[in-house]
C-alpha positions in Angstrom: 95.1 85.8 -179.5 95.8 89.0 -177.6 92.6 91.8 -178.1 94.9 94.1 -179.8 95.6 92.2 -182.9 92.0 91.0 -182.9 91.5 94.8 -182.8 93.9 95.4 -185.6 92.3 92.8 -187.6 89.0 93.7 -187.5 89.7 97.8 -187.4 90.1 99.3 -191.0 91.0 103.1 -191.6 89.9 102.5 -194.9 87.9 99.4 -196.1 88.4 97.3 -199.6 86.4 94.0 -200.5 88.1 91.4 -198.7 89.2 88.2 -200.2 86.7 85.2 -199.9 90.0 84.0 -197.5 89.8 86.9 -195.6 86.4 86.7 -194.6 87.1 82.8 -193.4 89.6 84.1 -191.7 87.4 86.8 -189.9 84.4 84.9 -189.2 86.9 82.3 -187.6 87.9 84.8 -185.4 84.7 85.9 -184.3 84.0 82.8 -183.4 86.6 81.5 -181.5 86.3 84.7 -179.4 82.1 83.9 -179.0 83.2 80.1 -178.0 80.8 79.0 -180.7 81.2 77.2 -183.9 78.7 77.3 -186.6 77.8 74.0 -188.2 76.7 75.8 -191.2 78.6 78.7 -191.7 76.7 79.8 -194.9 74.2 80.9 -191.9 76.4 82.7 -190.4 77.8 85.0 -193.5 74.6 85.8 -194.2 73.5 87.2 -190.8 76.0 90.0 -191.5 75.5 90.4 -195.0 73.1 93.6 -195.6 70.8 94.0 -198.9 73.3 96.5 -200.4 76.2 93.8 -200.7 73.6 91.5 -202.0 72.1 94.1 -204.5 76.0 95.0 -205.7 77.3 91.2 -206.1 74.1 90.6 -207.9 73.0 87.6 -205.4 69.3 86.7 -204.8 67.4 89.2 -202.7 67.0 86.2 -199.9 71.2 85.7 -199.5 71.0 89.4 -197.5 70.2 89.0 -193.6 66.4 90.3 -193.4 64.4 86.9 -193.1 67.2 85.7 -190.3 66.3 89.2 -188.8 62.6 88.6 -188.7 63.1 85.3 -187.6 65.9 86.6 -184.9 63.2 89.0 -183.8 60.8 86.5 -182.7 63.4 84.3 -180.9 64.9 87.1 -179.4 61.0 88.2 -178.0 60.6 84.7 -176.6 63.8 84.0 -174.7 63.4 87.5 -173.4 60.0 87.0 -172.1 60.7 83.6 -170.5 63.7 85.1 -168.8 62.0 88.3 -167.3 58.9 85.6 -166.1 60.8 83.3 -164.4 63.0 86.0 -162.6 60.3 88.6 -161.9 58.0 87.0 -160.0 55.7 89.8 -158.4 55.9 91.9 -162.0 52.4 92.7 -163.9 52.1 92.0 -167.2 52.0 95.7 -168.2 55.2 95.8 -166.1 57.2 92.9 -168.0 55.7 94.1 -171.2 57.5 97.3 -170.6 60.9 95.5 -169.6 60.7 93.7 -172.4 60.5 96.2 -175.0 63.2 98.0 -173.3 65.5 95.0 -173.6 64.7 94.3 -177.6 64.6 98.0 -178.6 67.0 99.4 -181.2 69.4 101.6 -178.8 69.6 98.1 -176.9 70.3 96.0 -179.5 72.8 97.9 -181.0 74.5 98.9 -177.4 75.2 94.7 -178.0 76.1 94.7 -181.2 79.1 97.6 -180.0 80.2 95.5 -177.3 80.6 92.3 -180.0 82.2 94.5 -182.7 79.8 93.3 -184.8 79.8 95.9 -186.9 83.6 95.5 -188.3 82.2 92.3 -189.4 79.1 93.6 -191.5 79.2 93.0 -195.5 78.3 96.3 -197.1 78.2 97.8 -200.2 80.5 100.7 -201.6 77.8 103.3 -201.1 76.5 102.0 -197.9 80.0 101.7 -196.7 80.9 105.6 -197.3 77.6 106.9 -195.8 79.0 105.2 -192.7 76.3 102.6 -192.6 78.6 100.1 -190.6 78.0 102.3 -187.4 74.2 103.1 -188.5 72.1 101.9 -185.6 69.1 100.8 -186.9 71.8 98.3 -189.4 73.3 97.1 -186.1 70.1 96.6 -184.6 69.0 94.3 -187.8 72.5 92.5 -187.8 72.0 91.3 -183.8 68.9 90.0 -184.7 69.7 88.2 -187.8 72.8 86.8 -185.9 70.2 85.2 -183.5 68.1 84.0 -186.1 71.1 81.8 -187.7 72.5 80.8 -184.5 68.6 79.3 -184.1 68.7 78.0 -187.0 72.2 76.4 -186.9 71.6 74.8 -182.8 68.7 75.9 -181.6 67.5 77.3 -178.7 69.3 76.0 -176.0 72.7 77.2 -177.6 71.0 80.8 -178.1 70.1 80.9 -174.2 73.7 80.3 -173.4 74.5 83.3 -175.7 72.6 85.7 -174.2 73.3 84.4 -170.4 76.8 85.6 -171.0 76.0 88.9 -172.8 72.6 89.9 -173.0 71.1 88.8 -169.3 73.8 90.3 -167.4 72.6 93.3 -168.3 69.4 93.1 -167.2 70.4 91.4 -163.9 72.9 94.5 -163.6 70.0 96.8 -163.4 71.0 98.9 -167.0 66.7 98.9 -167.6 65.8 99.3 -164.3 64.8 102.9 -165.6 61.4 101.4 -167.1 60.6 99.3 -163.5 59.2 99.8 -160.2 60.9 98.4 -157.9 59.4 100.0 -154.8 56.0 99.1 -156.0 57.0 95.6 -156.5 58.6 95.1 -153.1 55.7 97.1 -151.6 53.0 94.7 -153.0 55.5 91.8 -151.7 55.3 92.7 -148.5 51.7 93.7 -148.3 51.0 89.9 -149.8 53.0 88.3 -147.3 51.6 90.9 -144.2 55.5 90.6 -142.9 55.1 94.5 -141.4 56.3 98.1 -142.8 59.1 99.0 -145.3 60.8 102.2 -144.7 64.0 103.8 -146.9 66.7 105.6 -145.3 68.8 107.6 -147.2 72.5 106.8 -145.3 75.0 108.7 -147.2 75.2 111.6 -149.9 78.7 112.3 -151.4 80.4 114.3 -154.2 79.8 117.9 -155.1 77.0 119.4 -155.5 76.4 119.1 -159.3 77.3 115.2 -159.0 75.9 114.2 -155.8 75.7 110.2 -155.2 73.2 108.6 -153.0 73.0 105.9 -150.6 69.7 104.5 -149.3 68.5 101.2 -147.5 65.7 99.6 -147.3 64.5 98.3 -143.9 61.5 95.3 -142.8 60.9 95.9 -139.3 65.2 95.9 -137.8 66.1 93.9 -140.8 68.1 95.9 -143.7 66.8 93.9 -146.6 69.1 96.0 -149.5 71.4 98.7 -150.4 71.2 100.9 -153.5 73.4 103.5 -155.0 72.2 106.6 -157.5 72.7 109.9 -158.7 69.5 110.6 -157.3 67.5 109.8 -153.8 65.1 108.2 -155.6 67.1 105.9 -158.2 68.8 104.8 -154.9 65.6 104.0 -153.3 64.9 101.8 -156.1 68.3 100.4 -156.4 67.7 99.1 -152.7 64.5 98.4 -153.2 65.4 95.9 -156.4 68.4 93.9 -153.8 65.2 93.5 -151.0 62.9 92.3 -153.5 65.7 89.8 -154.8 66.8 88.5 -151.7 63.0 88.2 -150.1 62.8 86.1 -153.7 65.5 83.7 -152.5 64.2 83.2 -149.4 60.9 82.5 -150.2 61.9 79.7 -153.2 65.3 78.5 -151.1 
């Protein structure tokens, strides 16, 4: 299936209740894009089925997605916080605390839920629908965590670490939060540890007019260039290289 007529299919100008076929036909979709199959797909409906549906289908209060979001929440917090401790080594705990919440906020969670269209997919009701609750951030936000919270539920946890190595960690290893870390400090501290000599930045290469200036820096140990790092600023690039030395003095030290 090309992504235009998955596009088509899940982009409405104006939205009607689908038929309970329809929705099959959606949700397999979804999935077959995701490369997951739900063994219980009752699971899966309700992670994208808000309380308004549920309040104008006259279903029980517990078929909308809030207890898989609480539980989706938790799951999301631990696979998070393994992650960042196993790949941060030399972070505090103030530091990884702060990584954290920057990586399970709202404007986070719903930047995912965008990038999975998870939002043509939600089951609202009329009025929620018109007052444009399907691109409402904090409903997005809820729907990625309930979504976690089934996919728990339905194969655990080693199925929802594969899920987020393909489109949550990427992210973080790509440097989109590296606005809430360090990096300098981090390598500075590595270095100081390990007594292997001085760190010095050079900044190599500006380019681009004045009001859109890109920098280059690196990062030298003694003669050795230990990283490279691009930014709109001197100092995000200084980080930038900092984060590639600290990553590759990692591999070193555990290869």
């Amino acid at each position: 299936m090309s992504n235009r007529t998955s596009s088509k299919r899940y982009s409405r100008t104006k939205r009607r209740p689908f038929t309970k076929e329809e929705l099959t036909l959606r949700f397999d979709s979804f999935q077959k894009e995701l490369g997951i199959r739900f063994n219980n797909e009752k699971l899966l409906f309700q992670a994208f089925t808000h309380s308004s549906y549920v309040n104008e289908h006259r279903k029980r209060p517990s078929d909308d997605n809030e207890r898989l979001e609480f539980l989706g929440d938790a799951v999301l917090e631990l696979t998070i916080s393994q992650y960042l401790y196993k790949k941060y080594h030399n972070m505090s705990e103030g530091e990884l605390t702060k990584l954290r919440a920057a990586v399970v906020c709202e404007p986070s969670l719903v930047t995912f839920a965008h990038q999975l269209k998870f939002g043509d997919l939600v089951l609202l009701g009329k009025g929620e629908e018109n007052t444009g609750g399907r691109t409402r951030p904090a409903l997005l936000a809820d729907v990625f965590e309930a979504f976690i919270g089934a996919l728990y539920l339905d194969q655990g946890l080693e199925v929802v670490e594969q899920f987020l190595v393909k489109y949550v960690y990427p992210k973080i290893n790509e440097g989109a939060f590296s606005h809430v870390m360090d990096f300098k400090s981090q390598l500075q501290e590595f270095i100081q540890r390990e007594n292997q000599g001085t760190l010095d930045y050079r900044i190599v290469q500006e380019t681009g007019p004045a009001h859109n200036r890109e920098f280059t820096s690196e990062v030298y140990l003694g003669a050795q260039r230990l990283g490279v790092g691009h930014g709109r600023s001197k100092k995000e690039a200084e980080q930038q290289a900092a984060r590639e030395g600290l990553q590759k003095l990692n591999e070193q030290k555990n290869g």
